[in-house]
CHARMM internal coordinates of N, CA and C (Angstrom, degrees):
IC EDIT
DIST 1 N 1 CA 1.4457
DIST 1 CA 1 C 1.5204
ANGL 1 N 1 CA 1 C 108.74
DIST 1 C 2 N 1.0937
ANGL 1 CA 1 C 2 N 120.97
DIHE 1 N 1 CA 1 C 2 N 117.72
DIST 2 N 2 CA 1.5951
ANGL 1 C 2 N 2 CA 126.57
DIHE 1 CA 1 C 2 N 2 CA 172.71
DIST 2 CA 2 C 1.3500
ANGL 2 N 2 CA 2 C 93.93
DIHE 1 C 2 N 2 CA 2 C -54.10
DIST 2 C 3 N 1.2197
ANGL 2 CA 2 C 3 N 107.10
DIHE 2 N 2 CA 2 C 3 N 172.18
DIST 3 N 3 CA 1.9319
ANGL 2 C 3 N 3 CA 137.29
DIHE 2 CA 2 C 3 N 3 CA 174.62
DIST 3 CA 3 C 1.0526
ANGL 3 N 3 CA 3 C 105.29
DIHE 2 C 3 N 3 CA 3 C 153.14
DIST 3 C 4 N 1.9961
ANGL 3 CA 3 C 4 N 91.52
DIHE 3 N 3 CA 3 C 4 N 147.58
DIST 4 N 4 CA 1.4983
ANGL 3 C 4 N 4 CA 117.05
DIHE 3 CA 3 C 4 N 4 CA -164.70
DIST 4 CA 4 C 1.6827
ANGL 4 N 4 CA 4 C 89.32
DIHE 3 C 4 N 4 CA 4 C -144.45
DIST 4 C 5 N 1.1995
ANGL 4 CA 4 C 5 N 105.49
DIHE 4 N 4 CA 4 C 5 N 152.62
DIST 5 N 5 CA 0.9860
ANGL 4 C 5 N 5 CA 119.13
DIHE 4 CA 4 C 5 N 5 CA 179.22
DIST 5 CA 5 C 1.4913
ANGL 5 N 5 CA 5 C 113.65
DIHE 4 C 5 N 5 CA 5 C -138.47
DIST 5 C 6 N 1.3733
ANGL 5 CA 5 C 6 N 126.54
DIHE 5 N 5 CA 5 C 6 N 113.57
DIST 6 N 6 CA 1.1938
ANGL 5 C 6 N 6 CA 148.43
DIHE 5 CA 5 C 6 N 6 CA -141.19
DIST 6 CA 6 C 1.7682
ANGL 6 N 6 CA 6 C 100.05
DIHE 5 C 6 N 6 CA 6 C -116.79
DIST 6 C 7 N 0.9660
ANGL 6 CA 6 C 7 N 101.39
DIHE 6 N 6 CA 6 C 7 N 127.35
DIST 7 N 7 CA 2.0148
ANGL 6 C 7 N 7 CA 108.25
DIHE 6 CA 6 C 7 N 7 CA 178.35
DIST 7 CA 7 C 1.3256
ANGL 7 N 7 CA 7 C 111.62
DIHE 6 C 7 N 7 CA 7 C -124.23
DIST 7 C 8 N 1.3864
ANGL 7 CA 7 C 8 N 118.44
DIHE 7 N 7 CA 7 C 8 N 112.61
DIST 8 N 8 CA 1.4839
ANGL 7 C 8 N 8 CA 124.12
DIHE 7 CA 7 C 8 N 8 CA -152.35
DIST 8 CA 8 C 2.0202
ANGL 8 N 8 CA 8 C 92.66
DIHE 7 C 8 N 8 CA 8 C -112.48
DIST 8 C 9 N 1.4276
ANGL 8 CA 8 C 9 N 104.50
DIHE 8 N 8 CA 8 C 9 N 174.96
DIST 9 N 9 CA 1.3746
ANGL 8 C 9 N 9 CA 86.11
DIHE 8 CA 8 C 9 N 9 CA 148.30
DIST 9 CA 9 C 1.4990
ANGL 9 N 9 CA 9 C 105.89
DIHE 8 C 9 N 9 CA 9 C -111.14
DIST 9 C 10 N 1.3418
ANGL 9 CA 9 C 10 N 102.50
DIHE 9 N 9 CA 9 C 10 N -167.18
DIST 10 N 10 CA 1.2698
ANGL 9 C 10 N 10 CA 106.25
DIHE 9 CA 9 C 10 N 10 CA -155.56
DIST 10 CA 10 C 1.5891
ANGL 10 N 10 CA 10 C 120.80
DIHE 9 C 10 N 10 CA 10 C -94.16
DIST 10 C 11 N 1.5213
ANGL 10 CA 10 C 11 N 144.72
DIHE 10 N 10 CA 10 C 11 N 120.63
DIST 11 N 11 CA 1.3722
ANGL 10 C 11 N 11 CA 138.55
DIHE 10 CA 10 C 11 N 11 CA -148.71
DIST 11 CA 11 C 1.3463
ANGL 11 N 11 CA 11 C 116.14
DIHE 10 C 11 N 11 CA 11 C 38.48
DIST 11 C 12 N 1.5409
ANGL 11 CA 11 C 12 N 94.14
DIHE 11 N 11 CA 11 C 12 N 52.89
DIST 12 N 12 CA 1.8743
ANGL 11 C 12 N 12 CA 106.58
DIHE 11 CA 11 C 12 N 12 CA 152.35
DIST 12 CA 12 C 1.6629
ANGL 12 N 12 CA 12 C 102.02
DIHE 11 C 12 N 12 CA 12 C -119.15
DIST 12 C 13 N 0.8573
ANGL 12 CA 12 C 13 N 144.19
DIHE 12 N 12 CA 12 C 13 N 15.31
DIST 13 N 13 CA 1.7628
ANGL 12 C 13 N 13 CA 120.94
DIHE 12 CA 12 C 13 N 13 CA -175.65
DIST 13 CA 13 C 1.4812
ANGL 13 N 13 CA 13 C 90.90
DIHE 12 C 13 N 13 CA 13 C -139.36
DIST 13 C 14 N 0.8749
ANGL 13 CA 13 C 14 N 126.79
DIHE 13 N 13 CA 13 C 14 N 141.34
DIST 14 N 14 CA 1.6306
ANGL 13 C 14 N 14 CA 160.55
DIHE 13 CA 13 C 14 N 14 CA 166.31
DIST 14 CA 14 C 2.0361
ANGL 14 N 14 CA 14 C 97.96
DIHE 13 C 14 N 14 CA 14 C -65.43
DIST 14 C 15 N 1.6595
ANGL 14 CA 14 C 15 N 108.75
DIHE 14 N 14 CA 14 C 15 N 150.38
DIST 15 N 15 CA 1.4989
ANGL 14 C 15 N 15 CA 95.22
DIHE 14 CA 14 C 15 N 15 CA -171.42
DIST 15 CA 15 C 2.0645
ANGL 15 N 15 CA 15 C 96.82
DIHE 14 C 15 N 15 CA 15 C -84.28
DIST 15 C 16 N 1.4117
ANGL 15 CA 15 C 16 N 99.21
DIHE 15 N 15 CA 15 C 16 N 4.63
DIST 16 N 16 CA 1.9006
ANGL 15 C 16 N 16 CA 109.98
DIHE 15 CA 15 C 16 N 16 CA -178.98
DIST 16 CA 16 C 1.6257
ANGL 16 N 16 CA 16 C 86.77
DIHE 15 C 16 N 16 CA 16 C -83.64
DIST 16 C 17 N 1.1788
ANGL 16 CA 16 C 17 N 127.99
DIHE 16 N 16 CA 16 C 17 N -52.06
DIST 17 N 17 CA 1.8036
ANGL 16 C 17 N 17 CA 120.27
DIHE 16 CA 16 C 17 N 17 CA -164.79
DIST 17 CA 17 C 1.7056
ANGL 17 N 17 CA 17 C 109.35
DIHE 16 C 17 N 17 CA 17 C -86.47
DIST 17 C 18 N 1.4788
ANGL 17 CA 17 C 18 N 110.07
DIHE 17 N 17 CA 17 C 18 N -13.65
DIST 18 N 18 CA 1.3869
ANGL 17 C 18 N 18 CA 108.29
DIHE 17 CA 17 C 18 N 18 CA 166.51
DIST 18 CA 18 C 1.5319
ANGL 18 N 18 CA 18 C 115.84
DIHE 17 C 18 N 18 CA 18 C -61.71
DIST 18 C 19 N 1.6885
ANGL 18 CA 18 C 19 N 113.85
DIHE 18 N 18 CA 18 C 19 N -31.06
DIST 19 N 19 CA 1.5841
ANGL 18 C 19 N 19 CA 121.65
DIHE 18 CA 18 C 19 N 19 CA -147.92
DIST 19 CA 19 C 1.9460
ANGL 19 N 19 CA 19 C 83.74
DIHE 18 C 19 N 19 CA 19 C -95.79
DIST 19 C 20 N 1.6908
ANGL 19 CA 19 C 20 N 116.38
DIHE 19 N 19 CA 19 C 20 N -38.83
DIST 20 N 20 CA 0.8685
ANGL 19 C 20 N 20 CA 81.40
DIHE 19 CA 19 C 20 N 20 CA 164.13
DIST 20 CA 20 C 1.5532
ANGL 20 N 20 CA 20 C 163.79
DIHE 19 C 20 N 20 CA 20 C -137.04
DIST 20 C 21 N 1.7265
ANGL 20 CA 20 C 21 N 81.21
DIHE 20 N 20 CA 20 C 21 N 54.73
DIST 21 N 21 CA 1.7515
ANGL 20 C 21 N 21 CA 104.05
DIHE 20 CA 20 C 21 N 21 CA 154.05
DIST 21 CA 21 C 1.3616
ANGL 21 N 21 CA 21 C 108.84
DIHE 20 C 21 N 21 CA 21 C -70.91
DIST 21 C 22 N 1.3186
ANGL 21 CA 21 C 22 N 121.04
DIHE 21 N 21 CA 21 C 22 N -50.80
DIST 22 N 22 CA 1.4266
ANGL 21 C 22 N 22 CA 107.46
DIHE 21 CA 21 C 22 N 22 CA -151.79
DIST 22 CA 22 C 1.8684
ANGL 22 N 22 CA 22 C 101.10
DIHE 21 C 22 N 22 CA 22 C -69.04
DIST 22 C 23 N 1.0123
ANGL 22 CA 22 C 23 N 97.47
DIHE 22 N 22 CA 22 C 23 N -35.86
DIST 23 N 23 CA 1.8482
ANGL 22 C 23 N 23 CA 111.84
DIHE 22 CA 22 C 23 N 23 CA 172.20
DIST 23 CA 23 C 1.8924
ANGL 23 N 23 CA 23 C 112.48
DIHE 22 C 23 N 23 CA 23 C -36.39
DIST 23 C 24 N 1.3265
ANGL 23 CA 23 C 24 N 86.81
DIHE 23 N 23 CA 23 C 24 N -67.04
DIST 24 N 24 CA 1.5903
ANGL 23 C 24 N 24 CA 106.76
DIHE 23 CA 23 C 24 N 24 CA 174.86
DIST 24 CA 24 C 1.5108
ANGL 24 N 24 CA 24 C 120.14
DIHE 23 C 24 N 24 CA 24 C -50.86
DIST 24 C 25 N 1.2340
ANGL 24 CA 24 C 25 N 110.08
DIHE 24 N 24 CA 24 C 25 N -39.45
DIST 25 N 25 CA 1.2062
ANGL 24 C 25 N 25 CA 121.91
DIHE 24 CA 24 C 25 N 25 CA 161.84
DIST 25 CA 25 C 1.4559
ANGL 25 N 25 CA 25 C 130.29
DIHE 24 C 25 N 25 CA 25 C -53.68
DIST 25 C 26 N 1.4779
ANGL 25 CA 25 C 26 N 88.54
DIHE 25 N 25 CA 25 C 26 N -64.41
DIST 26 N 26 CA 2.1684
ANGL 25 C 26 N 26 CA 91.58
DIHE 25 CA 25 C 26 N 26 CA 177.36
DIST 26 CA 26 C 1.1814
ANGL 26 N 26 CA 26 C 104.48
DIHE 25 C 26 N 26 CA 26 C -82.70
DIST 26 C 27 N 1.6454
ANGL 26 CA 26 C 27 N 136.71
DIHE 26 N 26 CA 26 C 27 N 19.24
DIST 27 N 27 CA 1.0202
ANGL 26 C 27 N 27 CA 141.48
DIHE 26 CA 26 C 27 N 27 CA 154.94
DIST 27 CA 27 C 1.6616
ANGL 27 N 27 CA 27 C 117.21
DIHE 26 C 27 N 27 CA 27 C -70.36
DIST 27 C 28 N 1.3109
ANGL 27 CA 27 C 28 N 107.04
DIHE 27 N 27 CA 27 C 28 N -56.12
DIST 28 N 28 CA 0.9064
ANGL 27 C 28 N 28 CA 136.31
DIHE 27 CA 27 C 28 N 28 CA 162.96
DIST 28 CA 28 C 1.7737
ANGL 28 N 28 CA 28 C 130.45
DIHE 27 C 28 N 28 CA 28 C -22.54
DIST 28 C 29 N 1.5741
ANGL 28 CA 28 C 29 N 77.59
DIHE 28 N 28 CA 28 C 29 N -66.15
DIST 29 N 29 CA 1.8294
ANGL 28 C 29 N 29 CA 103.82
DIHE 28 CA 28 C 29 N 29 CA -177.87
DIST 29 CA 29 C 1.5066
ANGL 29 N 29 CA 29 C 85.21
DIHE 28 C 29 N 29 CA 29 C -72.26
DIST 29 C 30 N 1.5601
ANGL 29 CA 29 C 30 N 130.15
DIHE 29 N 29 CA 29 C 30 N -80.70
DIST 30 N 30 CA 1.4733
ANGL 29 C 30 N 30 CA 125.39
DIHE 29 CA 29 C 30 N 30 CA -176.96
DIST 30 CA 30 C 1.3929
ANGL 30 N 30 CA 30 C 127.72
DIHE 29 C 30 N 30 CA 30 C -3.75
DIST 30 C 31 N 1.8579
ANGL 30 CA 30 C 31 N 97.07
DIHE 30 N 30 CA 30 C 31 N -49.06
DIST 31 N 31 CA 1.1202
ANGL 30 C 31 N 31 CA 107.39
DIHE 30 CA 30 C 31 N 31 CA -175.34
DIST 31 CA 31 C 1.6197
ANGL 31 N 31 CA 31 C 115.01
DIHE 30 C 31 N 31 CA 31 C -92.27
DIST 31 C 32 N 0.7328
ANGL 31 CA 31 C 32 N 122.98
DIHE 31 N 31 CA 31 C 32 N 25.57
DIST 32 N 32 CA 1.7568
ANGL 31 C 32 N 32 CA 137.77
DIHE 31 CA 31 C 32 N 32 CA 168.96
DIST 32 CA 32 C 1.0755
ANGL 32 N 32 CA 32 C 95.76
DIHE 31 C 32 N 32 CA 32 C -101.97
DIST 32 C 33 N 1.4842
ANGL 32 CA 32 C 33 N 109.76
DIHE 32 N 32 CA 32 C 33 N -83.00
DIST 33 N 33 CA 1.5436
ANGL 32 C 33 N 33 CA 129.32
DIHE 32 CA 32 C 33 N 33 CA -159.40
DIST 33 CA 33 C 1.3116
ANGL 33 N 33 CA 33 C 122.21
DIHE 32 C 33 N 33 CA 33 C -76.02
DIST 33 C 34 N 1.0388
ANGL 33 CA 33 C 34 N 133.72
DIHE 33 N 33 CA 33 C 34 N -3.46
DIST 34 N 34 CA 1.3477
ANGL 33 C 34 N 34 CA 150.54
DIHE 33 CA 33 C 34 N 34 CA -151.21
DIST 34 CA 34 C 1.7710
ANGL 34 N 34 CA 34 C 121.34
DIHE 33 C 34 N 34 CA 34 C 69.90
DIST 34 C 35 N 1.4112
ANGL 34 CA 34 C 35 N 99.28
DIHE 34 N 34 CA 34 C 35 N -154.76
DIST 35 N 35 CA 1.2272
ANGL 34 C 35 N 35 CA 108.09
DIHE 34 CA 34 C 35 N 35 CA -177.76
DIST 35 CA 35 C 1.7739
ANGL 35 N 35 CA 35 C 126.94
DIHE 34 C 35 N 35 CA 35 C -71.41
DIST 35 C 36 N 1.9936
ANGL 35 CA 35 C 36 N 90.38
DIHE 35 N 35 CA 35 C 36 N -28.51
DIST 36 N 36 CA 1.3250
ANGL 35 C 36 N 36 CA 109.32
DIHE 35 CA 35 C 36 N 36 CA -171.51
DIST 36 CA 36 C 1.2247
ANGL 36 N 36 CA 36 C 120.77
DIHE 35 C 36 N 36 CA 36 C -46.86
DIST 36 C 37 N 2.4188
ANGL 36 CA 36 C 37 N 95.50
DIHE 36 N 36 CA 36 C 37 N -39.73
DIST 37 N 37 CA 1.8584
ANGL 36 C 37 N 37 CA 101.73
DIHE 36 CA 36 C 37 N 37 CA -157.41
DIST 37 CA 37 C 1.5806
ANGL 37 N 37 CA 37 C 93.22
DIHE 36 C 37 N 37 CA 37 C -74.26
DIST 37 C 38 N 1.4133
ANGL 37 CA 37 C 38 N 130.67
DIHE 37 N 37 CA 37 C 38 N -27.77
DIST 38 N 38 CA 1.5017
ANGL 37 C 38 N 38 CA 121.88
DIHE 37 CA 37 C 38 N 38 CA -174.18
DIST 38 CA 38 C 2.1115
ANGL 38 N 38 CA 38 C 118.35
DIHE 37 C 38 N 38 CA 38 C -20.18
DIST 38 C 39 N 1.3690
ANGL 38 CA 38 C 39 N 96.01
DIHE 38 N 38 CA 38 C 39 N -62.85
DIST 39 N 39 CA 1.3392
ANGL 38 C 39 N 39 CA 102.61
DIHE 38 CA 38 C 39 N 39 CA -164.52
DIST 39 CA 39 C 2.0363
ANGL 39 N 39 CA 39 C 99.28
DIHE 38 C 39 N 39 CA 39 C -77.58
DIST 39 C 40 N 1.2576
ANGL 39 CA 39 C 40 N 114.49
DIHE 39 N 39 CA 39 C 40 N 25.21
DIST 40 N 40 CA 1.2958
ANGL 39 C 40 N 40 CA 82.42
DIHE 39 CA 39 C 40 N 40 CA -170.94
DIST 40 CA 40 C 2.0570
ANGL 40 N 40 CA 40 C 82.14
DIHE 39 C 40 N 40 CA 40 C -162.00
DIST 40 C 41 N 1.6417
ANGL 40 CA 40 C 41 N 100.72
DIHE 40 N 40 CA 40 C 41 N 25.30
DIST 41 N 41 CA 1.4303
ANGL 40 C 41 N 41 CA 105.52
DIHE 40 CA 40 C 41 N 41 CA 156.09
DIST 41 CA 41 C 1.7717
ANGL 41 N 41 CA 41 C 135.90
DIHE 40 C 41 N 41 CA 41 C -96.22
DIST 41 C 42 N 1.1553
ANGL 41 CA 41 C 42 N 102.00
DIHE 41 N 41 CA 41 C 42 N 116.12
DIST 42 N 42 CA 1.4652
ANGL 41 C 42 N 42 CA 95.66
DIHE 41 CA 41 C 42 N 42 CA -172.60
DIST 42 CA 42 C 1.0925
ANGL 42 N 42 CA 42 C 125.33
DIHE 41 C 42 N 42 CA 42 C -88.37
DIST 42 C 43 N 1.6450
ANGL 42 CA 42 C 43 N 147.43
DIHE 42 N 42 CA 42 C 43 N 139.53
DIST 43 N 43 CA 1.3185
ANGL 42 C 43 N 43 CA 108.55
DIHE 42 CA 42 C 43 N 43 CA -174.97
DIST 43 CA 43 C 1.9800
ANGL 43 N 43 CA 43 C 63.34
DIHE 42 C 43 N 43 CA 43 C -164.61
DIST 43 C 44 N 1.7597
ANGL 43 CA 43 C 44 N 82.97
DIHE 43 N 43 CA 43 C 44 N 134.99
DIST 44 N 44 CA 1.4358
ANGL 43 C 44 N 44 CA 130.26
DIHE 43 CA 43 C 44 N 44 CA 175.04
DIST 44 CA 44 C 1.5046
ANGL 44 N 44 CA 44 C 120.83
DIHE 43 C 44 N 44 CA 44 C -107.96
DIST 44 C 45 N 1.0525
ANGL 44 CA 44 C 45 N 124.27
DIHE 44 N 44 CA 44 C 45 N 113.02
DIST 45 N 45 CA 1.6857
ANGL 44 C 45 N 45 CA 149.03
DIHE 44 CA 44 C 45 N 45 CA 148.16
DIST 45 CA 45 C 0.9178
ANGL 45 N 45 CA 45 C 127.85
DIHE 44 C 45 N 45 CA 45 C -61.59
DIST 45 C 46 N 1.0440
ANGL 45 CA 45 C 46 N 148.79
DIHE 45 N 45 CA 45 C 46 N 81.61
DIST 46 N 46 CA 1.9216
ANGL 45 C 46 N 46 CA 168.79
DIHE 45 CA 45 C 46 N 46 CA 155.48
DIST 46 CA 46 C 1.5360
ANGL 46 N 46 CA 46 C 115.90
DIHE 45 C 46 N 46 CA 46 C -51.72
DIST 46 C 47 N 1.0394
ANGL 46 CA 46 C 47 N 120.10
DIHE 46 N 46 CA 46 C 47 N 58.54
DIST 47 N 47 CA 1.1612
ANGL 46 C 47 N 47 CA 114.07
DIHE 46 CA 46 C 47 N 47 CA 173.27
DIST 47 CA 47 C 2.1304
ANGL 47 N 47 CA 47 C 122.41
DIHE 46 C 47 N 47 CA 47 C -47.84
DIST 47 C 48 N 1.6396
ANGL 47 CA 47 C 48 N 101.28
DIHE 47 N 47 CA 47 C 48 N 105.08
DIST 48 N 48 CA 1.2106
ANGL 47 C 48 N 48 CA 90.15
DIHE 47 CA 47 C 48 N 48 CA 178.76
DIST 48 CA 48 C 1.4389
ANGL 48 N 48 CA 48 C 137.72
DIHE 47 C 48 N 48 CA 48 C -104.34
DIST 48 C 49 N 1.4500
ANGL 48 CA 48 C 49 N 143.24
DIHE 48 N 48 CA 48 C 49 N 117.50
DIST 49 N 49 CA 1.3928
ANGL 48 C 49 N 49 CA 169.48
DIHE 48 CA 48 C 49 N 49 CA -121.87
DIST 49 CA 49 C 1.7416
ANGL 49 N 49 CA 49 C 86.50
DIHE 48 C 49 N 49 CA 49 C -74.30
DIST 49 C 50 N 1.6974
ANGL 49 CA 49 C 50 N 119.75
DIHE 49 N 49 CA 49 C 50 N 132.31
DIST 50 N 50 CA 1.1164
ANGL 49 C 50 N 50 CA 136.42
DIHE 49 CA 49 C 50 N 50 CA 153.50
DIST 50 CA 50 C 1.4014
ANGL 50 N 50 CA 50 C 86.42
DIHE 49 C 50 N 50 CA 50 C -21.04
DIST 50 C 51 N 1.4796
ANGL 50 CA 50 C 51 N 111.23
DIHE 50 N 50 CA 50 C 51 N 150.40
DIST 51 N 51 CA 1.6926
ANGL 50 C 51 N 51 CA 148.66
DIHE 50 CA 50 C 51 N 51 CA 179.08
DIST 51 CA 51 C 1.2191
ANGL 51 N 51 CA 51 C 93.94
DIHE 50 C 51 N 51 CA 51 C 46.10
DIST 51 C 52 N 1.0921
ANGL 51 CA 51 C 52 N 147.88
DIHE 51 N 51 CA 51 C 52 N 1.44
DIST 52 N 52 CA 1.6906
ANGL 51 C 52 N 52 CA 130.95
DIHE 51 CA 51 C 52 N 52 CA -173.51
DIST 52 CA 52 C 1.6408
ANGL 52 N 52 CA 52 C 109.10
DIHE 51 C 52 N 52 CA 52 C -91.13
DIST 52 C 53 N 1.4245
ANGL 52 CA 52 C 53 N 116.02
DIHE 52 N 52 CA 52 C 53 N 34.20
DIST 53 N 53 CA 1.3468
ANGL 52 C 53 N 53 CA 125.77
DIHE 52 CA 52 C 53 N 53 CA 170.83
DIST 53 CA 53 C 1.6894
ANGL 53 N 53 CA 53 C 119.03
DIHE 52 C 53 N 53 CA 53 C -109.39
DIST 53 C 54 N 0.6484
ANGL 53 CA 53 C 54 N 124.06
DIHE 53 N 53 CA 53 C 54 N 169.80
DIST 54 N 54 CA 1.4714
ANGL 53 C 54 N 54 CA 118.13
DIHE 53 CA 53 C 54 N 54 CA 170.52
DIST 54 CA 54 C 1.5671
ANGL 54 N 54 CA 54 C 112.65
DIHE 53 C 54 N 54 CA 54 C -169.34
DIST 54 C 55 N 1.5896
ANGL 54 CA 54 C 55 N 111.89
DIHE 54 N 54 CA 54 C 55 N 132.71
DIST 55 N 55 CA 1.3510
ANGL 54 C 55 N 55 CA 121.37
DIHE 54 CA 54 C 55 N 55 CA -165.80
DIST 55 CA 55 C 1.3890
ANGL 55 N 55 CA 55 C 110.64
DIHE 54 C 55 N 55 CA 55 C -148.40
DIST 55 C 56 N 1.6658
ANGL 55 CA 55 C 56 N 120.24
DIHE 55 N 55 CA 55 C 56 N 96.32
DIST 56 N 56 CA 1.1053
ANGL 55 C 56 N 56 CA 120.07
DIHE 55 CA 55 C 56 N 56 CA 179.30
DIST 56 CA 56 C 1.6880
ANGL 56 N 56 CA 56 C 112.55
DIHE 55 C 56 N 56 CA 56 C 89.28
DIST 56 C 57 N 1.6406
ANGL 56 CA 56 C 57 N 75.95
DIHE 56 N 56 CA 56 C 57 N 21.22
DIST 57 N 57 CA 2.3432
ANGL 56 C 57 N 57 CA 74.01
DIHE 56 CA 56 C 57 N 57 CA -170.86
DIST 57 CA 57 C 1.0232
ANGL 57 N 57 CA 57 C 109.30
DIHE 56 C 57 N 57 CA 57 C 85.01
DIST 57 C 58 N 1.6484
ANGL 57 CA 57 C 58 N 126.38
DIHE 57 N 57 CA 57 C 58 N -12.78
DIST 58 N 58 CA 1.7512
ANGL 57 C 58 N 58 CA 113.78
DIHE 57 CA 57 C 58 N 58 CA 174.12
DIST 58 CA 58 C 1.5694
ANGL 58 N 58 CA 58 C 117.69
DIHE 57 C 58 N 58 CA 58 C -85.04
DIST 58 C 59 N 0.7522
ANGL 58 CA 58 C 59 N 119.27
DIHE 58 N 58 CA 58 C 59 N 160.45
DIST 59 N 59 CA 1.5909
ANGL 58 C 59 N 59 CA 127.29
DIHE 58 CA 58 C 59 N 59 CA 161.14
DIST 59 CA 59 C 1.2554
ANGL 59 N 59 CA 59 C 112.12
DIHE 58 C 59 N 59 CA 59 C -84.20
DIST 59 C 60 N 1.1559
ANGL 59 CA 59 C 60 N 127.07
DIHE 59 N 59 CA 59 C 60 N 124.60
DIST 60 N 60 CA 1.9163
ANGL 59 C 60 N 60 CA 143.10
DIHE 59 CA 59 C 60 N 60 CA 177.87
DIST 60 CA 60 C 1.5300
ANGL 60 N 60 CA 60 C 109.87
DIHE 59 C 60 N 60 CA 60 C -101.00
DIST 60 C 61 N 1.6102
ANGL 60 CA 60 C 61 N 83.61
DIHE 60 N 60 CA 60 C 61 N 130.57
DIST 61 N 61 CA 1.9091
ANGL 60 C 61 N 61 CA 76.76
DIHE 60 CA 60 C 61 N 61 CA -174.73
DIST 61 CA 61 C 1.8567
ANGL 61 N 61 CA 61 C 79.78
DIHE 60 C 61 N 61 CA 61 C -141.38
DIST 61 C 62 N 1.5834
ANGL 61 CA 61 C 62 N 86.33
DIHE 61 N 61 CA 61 C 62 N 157.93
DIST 62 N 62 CA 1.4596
ANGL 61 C 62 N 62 CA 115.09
DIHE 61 CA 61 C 62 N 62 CA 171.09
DIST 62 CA 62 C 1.6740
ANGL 62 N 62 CA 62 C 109.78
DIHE 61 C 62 N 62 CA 62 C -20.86
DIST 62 C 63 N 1.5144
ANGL 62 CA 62 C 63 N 112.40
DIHE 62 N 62 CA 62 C 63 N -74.92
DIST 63 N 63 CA 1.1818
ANGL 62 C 63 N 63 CA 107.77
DIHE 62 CA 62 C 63 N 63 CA 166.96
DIST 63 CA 63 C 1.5654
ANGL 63 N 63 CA 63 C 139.79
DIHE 62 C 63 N 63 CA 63 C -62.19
DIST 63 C 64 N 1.3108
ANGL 63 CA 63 C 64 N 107.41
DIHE 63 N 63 CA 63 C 64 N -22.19
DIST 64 N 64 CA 1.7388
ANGL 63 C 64 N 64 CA 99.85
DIHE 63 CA 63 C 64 N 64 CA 172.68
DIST 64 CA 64 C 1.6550
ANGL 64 N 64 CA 64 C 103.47
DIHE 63 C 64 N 64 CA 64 C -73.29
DIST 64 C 65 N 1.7774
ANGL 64 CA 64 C 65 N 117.77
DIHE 64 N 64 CA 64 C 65 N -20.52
DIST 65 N 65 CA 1.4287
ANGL 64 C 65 N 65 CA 80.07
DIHE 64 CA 64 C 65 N 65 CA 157.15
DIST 65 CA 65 C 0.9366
ANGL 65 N 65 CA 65 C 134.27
DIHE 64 C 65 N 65 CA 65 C -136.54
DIST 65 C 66 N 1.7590
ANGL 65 CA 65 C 66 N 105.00
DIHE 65 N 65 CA 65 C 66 N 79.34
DIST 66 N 66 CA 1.4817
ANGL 65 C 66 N 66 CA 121.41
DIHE 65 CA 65 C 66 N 66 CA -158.90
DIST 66 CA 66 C 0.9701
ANGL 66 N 66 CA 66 C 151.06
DIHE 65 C 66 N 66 CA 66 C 27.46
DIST 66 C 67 N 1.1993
ANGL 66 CA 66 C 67 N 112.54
DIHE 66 N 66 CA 66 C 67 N 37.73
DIST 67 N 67 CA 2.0075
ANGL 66 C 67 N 67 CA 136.91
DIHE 66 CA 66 C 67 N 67 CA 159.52
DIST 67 CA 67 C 1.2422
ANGL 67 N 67 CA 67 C 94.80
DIHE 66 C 67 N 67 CA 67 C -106.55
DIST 67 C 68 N 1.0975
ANGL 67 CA 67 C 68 N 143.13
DIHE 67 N 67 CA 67 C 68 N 74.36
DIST 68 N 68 CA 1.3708
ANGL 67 C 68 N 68 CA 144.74
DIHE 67 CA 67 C 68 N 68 CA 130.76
DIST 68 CA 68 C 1.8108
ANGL 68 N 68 CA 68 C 108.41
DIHE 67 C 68 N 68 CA 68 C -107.72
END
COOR INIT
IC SEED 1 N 1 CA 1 C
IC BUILD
């Protein structure tokens, strides 16, 4: 079974731009694997919480990158 696991931040994607990541995705795998892996790709969205990023040892927040 393919799976991807996708780490977003958190209240940036619309539930229209959620459908199409996950789309793009088992598109994706489909298109490797054929048609078969379609029905049997999983792919998970993690929405992750202001500061729960880290880059270079820093902490990332909404506003350092300008969505505040």
């Amino acid at each position: 079974m393919p799976y991807a696991n996708l780490k977003v931040p958190a209240d940036t994607l619309t539930p229209e731009s959620k459908k199409r990541l996950i789309d793009a995705d088992t598109g994706a795998f489909a298109g490797v694997y054929g048609e078969r892996a379609r029905a049997t790709t999983l792919v998970l969205l993690e929405e992750v919480p202001d500061g729960g990023w880290g880059l270079g040892g820093n902490i990332l927040t909404a506003e350092m990158l300008g969505r505040s």
